[in-house]
N, C-alpha and C positions, 0 to 999 in steps of 0.2 A: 085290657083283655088281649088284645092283639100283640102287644109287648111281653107277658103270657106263656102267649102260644111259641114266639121266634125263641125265647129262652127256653119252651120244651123241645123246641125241630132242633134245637141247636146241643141240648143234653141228649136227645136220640140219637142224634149224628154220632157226638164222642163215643157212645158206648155202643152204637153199630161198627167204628173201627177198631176200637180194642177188640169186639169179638171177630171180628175176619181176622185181625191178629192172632188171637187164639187158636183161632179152626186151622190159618195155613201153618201158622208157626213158621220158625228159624226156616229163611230158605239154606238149600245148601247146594254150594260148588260144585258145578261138573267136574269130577277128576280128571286133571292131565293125563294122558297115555307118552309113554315116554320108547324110545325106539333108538336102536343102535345097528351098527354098521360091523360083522363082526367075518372074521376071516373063515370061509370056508375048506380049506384047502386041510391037509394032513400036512402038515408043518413037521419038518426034522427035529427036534428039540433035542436028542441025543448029539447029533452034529452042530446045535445052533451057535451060529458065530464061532467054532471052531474047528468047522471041517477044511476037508486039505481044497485046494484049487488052484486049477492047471493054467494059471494066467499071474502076473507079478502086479497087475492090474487094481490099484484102490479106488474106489467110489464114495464120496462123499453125499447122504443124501439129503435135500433141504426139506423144512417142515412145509407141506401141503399147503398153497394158497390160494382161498376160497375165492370165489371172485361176485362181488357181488350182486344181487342181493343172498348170494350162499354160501357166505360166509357168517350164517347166524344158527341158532337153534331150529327154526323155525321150516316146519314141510311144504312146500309148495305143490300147487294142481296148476294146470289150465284147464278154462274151456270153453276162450276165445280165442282170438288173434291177437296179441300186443296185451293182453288182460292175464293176470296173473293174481293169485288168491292162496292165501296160507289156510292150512286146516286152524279149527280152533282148538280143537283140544287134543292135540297128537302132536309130538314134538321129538325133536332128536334130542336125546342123552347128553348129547356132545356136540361142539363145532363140526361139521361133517366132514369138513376138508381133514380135520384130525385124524378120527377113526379113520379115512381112507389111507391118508397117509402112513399110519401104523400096519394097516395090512400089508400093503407094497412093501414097506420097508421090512417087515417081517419077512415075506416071502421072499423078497431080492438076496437079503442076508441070507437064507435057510436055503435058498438055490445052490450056493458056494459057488458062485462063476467069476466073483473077484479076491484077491488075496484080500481083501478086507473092507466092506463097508458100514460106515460108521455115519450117525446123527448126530454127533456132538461137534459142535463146531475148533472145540477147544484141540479135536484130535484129526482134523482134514487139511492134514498132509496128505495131501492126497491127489491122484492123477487126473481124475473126472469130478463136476460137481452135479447131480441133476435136481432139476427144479419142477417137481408137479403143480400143477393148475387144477382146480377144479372150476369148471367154469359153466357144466349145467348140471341140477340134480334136480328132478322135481317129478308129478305124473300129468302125463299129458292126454290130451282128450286128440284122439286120431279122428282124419276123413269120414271114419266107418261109425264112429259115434262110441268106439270102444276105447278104455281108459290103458296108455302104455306108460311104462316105466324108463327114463333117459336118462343118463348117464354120458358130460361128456366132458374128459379129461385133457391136460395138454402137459405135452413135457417136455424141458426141452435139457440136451445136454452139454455141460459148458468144460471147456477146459481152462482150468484159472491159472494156471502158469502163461499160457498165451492170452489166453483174454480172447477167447473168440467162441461162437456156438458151433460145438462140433455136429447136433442134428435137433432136430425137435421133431415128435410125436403127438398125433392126436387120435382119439378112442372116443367117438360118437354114436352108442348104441341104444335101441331100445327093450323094452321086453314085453310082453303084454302082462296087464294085471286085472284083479279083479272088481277093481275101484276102489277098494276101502282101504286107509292107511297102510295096515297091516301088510297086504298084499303086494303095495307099494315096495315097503321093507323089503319084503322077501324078491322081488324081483333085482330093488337096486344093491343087494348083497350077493346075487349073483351077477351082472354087470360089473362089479368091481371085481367078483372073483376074474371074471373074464379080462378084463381090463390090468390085471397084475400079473396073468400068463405071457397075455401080449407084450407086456410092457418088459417085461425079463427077454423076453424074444427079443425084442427091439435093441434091449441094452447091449446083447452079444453081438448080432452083427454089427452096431455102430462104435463100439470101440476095439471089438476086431479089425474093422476096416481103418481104423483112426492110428491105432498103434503102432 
């Protein structure tokens, strides 16, 4: 009798999980949310890479390096001190050091302040090399308990005929956001815009003064 009963609690069981099987059915995936870094500025595109400029001045420029841990897909928050946390399901399209460095290099070209700057290594004959950092990108939890956006780049610029660093730059800002990924975006795409104004400023006095 009793051996019975264990072979019915034990045929209940089975077909009490097939049916919670049934009722929840197939779970399914939170979708990724996927986010990019994109250039805000009104870009010359009539003029691009072949406007005239008042300087004999070439600029080589190097591909953007991430430093890590931000040199991955992956968003960062804080909202501690020394504690650092990725979103789960929100991520960069791209290496972010990339997109950033595609903006700059877009804008520097589209400035026309050098007779010619180029990313291709194959064609830097050329008089300046410079070298972006990206060394923080993430949203941070301030004093105030409110969530900001940081942004902070380094640059430095080399002359490779001498071998020596003619200046280095660094651009440490933040922005406020509204805490949610998205918001993030939109502030740290304006920081870069901000951050490729400055940084075209920077490029004229320092090889002004170097020339």
């Amino acid at each position: 009798m009793i051996k019975r009963i264990n072979q019915l609690v034990l045929v209940l069981g089975i077909f009490s999980l097939i049916g919670c099987g049934s009722i929840l059915g197939p779970q399914q995936q939170t979708p990724v949310s996927q986010y990019e870094i994109t250039n805000l500025k009104q870009v010359n595109t009539i003029n691009h890479g072949t406007c005239e400029s008042t300087t004999s001045i070439a600029l080589f420029i190097s591909g953007t390096r991430g430093v890590p841990p931000y040199d991955s897909y992956k968003m960062y928050y804080t909202t501690d001190k020394y504690k650092i946390n990725s979103y789960g399901y929100n991520q960069w399209v791209s290496n972010p050091a990339d997109m950033i460095g595609g903006v700059l290099a877009t804008n520097i070209i589209s400035d026309c302040s050098f007779r010619n700057s180029v990313t291709a290594i194959s064609t830097a004959n050329t008089r300046y090399r410079l070298v972006p950092f990206l060394d923080i990108i993430r949203n941070e939890t301030g004093a105030d308990g409110k969530m900001n956006a940081r942004l902070a780049m380094s640059l430095l610029l080399i002359d490779p005929g001498q071998n020596y660093t003619v200046g280095a730059m660094r651009f440490d800002q933040t922005l406020p956001t509204d805490g949610t990924p998205a918001g993030f975006v939109d502030s740290i795409n304006k920081l870069v815009s901000q951050f490729s104004t400055q940084s075209i400023e920077w490029l004229k006095d320092n090889t002004e003064t170097a020339k």
